[in-house]
N, C-alpha and C positions, 0 to 999 in steps of 0.2 A: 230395858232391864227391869225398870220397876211394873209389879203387877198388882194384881188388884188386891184392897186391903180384906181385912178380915171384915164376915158382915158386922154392919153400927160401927165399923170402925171409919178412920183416916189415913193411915198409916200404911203407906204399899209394903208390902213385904220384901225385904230387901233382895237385890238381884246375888243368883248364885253364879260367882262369877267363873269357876272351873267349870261351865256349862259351855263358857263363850267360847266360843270359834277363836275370835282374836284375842281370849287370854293364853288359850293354848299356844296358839299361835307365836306369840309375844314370848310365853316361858321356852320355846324351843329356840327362836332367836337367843336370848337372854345367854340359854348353856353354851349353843355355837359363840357365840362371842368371848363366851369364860375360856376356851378352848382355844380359839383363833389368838387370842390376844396371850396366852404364854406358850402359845408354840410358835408365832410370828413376828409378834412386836418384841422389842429389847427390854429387857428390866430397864426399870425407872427410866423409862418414856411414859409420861404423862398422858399421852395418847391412852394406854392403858385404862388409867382412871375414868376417864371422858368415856371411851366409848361401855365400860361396863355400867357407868354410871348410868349413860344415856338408854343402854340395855334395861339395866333393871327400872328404870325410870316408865320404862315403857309398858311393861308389867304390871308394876308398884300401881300407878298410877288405875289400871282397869281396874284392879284391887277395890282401892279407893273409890273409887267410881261407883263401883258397883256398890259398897257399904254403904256411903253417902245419898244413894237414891232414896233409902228412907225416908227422911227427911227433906232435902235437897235437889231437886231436878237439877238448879241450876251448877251447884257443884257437882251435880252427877257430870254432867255434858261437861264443865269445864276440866274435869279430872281425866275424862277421856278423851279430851284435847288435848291435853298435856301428852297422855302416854302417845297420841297420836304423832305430835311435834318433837318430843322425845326419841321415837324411831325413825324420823322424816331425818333428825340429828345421826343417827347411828349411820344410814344407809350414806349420808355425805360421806362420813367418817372410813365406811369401803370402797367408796369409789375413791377418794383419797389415797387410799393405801393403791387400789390399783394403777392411778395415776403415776405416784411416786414411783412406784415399783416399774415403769415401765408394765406394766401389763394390762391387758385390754379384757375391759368389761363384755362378758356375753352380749349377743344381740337377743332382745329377746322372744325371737323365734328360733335361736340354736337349738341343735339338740338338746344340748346339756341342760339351756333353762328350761327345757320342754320338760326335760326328765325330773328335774327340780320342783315344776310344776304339778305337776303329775304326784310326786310326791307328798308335797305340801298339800293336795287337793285333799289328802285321805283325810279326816276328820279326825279319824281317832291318830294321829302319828303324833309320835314322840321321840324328844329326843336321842333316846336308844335305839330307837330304828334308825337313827343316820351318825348316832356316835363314830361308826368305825369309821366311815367314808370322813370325818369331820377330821378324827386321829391320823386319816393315813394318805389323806390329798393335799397339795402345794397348797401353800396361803392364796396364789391368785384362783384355783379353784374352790377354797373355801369363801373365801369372799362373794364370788360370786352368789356359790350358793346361800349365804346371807342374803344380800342384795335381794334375790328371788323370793327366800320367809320375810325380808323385811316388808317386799312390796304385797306380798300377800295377806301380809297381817296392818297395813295400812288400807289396804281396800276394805278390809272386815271392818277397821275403826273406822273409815271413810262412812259405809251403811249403819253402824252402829248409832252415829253421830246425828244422821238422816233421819234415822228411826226413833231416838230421844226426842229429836226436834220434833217429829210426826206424833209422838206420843202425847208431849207436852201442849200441844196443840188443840187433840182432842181430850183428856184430862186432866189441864192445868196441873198447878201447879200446889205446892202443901197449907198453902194458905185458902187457896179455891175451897181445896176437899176439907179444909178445917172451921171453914165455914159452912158449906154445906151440911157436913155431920152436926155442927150444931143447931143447926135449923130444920133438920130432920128429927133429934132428938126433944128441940121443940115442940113442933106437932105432934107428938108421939105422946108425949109428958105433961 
């Protein structure tokens, strides 16, 4: 996420995170869950809390992520481990539900998660494109379809994670480039 700073500078410029694949990703989870959870779960079941929590956690988080590269690679990577871990929580939290429920999770080469997929693939989708389907199919189909953005939006964070590591590797870290710059401005001055 972080790119390269301003020239003579050090300072990456921080990551545009409504860019990310898995912020979108994540904010479309995030809705489906606001949704799932007062049209399926019971008032004041706790469950509720937990899994919006872990929802927006999972967003929040890339948010944060992405701010904090400024300055911090390491709490870049660890913020979007978080929202990573965050969602890894959510997705238990549906299979859960279809446990208890007696209802069985897609395989995932069914149709339905093909067609999930297939959706989720589109880059630009958002959650108004699957609202109605979200408002007007049984909890154990909605879940699913969770289950499918969850996993999709954990492979984004999975590369994401790979890709900070890979970054950090070849461009250190804020201390690297804050010494550098000033030892560039030495010879300069």
């Amino acid at each position: 996420m972080a790119q390269a700073s301003a020239p003579g500078g050090f300072l990456p410029r921080h990551g545009n995170y409504q860019e990310l694949r898995s912020f979108r990703k994540a904010e479309i989870v995030y809705d489906l869950t606001q949704v799932f959870c007062a049209r399926f779960l019971k008032r004041g079941d706790r469950t509720i809390d937990q899994m919006v929590q872990a929802a927006r956690s999972g967003k929040q988080n890339i948010v944060e992520g992405a701010k904090a590269a400024k300055t911090s690679t390491e709490m870049e990577l660890k913020l979007t481990n978080v929202a990573r871990a965050s969602l890894e929580e959510l997705l238990v939290d549906y299979g859960d539900y279809l446990r208890t429920n007696r209802a069985l999770a897609w395989d995932k080469d069914s149709r339905e998660a093909r067609y999930v997929r297939r959706l989720g693939a589109n880059p630009e989708l958002k959650f108004e494109d699957i609202r109605e389907l979200v408002e007007t199919r049984p909890g154990p189909v909605v879940a699913n379809m969770a289950i499918c953005l969850i996993h999709q939006a954990n492979y984004l964070l999975d590369r994401l994670i790979a890709r900070l590591e890979q970054d950090f590797l070849k461009g250190g870290g804020l201390r690297e480039r804050m010494t550098k710059a000033r030892l560039e401005y030495r010879k300069r001055g």
